[in-house]
C-alpha positions, -999 to +999 in steps of 0.1 A: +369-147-659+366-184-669+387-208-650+387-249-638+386-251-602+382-275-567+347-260-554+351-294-531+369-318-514+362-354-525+391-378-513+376-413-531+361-395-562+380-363-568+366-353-597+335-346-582+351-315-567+361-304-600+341-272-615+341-247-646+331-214-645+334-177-639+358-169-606+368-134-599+395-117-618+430-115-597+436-085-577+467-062-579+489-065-548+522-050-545+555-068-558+529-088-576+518-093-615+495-102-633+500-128-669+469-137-693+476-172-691+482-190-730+483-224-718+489-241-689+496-283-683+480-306-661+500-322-631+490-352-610+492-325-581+460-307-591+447-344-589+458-346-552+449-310-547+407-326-554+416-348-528+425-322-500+463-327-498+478-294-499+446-276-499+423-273-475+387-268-475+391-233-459+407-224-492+381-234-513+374-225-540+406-231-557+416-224-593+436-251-601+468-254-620+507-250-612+522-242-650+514-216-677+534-198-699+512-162-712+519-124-715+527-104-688+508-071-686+537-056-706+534-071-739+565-096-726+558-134-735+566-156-702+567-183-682+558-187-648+576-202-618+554-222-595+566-220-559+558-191-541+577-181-510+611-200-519+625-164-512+606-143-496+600-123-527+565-111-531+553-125-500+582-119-469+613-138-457+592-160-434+567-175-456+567-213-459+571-219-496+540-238-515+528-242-548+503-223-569+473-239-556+479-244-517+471-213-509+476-191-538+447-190-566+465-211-599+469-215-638+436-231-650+424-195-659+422-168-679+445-147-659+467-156-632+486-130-604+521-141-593+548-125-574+569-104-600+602-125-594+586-157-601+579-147-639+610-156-663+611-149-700+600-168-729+624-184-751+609-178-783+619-212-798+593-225-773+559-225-782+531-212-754+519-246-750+552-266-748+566-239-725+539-245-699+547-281-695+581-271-679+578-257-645+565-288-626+572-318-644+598-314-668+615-288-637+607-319-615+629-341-639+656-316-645+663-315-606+659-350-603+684-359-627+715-331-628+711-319-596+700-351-571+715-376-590+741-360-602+748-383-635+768-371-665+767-383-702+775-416-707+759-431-671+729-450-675+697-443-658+663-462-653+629-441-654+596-459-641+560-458-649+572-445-686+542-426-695+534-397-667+548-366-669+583-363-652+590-398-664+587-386-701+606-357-694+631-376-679+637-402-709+638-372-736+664-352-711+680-380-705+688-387-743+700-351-751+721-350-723+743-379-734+730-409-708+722-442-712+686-446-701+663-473-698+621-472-691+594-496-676+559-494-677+531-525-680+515-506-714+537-520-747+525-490-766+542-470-738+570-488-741+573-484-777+570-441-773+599-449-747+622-461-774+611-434-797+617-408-771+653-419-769+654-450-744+680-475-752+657-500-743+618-504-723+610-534-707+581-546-689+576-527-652+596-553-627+617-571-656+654-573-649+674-549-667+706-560-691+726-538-666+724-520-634+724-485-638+738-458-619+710-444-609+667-448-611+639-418-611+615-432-589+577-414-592+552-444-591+562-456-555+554-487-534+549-510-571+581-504-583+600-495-553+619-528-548+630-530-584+642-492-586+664-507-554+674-542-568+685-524-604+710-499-591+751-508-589+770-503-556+771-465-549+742-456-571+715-430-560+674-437-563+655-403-563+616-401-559+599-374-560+565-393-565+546-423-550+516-422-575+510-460-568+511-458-530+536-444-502+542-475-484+566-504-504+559-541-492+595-541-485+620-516-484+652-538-491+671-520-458+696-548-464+706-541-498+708-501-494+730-497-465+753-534-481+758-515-514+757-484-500+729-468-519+718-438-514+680-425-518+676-390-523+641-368-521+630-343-548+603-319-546+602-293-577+633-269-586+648-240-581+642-204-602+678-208-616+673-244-621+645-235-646+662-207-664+690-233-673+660-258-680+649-231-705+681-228-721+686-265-722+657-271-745+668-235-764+697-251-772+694-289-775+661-289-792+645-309-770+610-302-766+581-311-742+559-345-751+527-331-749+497-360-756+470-335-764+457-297-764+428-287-751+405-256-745+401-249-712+366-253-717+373-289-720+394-292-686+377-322-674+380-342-704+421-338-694+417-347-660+399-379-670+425-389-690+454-383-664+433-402-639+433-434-662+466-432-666+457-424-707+486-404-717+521-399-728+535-370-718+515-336-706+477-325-715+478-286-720+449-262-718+452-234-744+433-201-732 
């Protein structure tokens, strides 16, 4: 079968690693199934997954790709939870949980094999493509905000790095759930999306906001870190699940957390039930995935040059 994977490891130029081709078609295993993949999205993991983290070269090669929605092998349209082993479903109780991808072949194919638990249905108001931009990122943003943060409607949130994935998903959640939410990024076409997505406002990345908010989804990292800090009131919560800019902030503004009593929370994916009320969330709100562009799979790398650059608003999907 056809797929996009990492045939190597290239930390500096990861795209060098990235190949198209025939790979083997998955195997049946018990517990197990096996979905002909529709369309699957683009995350800046399978970026970091050409760079070695998370995958080693002892796995290689490595089809790449965390999301697709496609049709299980009983006529059912579905989509696919990414993290394996949250359970022990499929794979035992004492399995460390990863992502499609560390160890377990992904998406970026024509068929894909997942444990049987990890598929959920379709909504049918959801189309293939803007289905398969929901399990990482969108999931991602979900947790970040209802669960981590814990705001409600009418508290206002900041989103950096406007733009990326989970921050668009954030900004058009955001809106239909009733918040207040405000965007950065350094791009002023960006910005303007922001606003059209449903920010109240989208300054420049680092401009002082009109208010503090009560809380910030932090996924760029060390170049916005000190303003996600210096933008929260007293008692308000920074999440990051992200560092795309670098792990390691200039300063970490120690004085001002534990003075305002701040509190910064981590955020790595969601939970199965987290993206079944995802899925009814966008059933029944009407909000829909931003996706910046469609492409064959054929036409993989032409995607992961444009997440690299930073190009897009929203997801890149790969139709099979």
């Amino acid at each position: 079968m056809f797929a996009a994977y990492a045939a190597r490891i290239d930390r500096d130029q990861p795209l060098n690693g990235l190949e198209l081709g025939e790979r083997p078609a998955p195997e049946n295993r018990p517990g197990w199934t096996t979905v002909n993949v529709k369309a699957a999205s683009l995350n800046h993991h399978d970026l970091w997954s050409l760079r070695g983290v998370g995958l080693g070269e002892e796995s290689l090669p490595m089809i790449l790709g965390c999301d697709a929605a496609g049709i299980d092998s009983d006529g059912n349209e579905v989509v696919l939870h990414s993290v394996i082993g949250e359970t022990g479903h499929g794979v035992g109780p004492r399995e460390r949980r990863s992502i499609l991808t560390e160890k377990y072949q992904g998406t970026f194919a024509e068929q894909v094999t997942v444990p049987a638990w990890n598929v959920l249905p379709k909504p049918k108001e959801l189309s293939f493509e803007e289905a398969a931009c929901l399990p990482t990122a969108w999931l991602t943003a979900y947790r970040m905000l209802f669960t981590n943060a814990g705001v409600r409607p009418g508290d206002s949130v900041l989103v950096q790095g406007a733009g990326g994935g989970v921050a668009t998903a954030a900004i058009a959640l955001g809106k239909a759930a009733g918040l207040r939410v405000f965007a950065t990024s350094r791009d002023e076409a960006k910005r303007k999306r922001a606003l059209e997505l449903g920010a109240v406002e989208a300054v420049e990345s680092g401009a002082r906001l009109p208010q503090r908010v009560d809380a910030v989804i932090e996924t760029v990292g060390a170049a916005t870190w000190s303003h996600s800090v210096k933008s929260l009131k007293p008692g308000g919560t920074l999440v990051i699940s992200g560092a795309t800019s670098g792990p390691n902030p200039p300063a970490t503004e120690l004085n001002r957390i534990f003075f305002l009593e701040l509190k910064v929370v981590g955020s790595t994916m969601g939970s199965k039930d987290e993206l079944e009320d995802l899925l009814s969330f966008c059933t029944a709100t009407g909000v829909r995935p931003v996706v910046d562009e469609v492409l064959p799979l054929d036409r993989a790398r032409e995607g992961f040059v444009k997440m690299a650059g930073g190009e897009l608003f929203g997801k890149v999907v790969l139709s099979v």
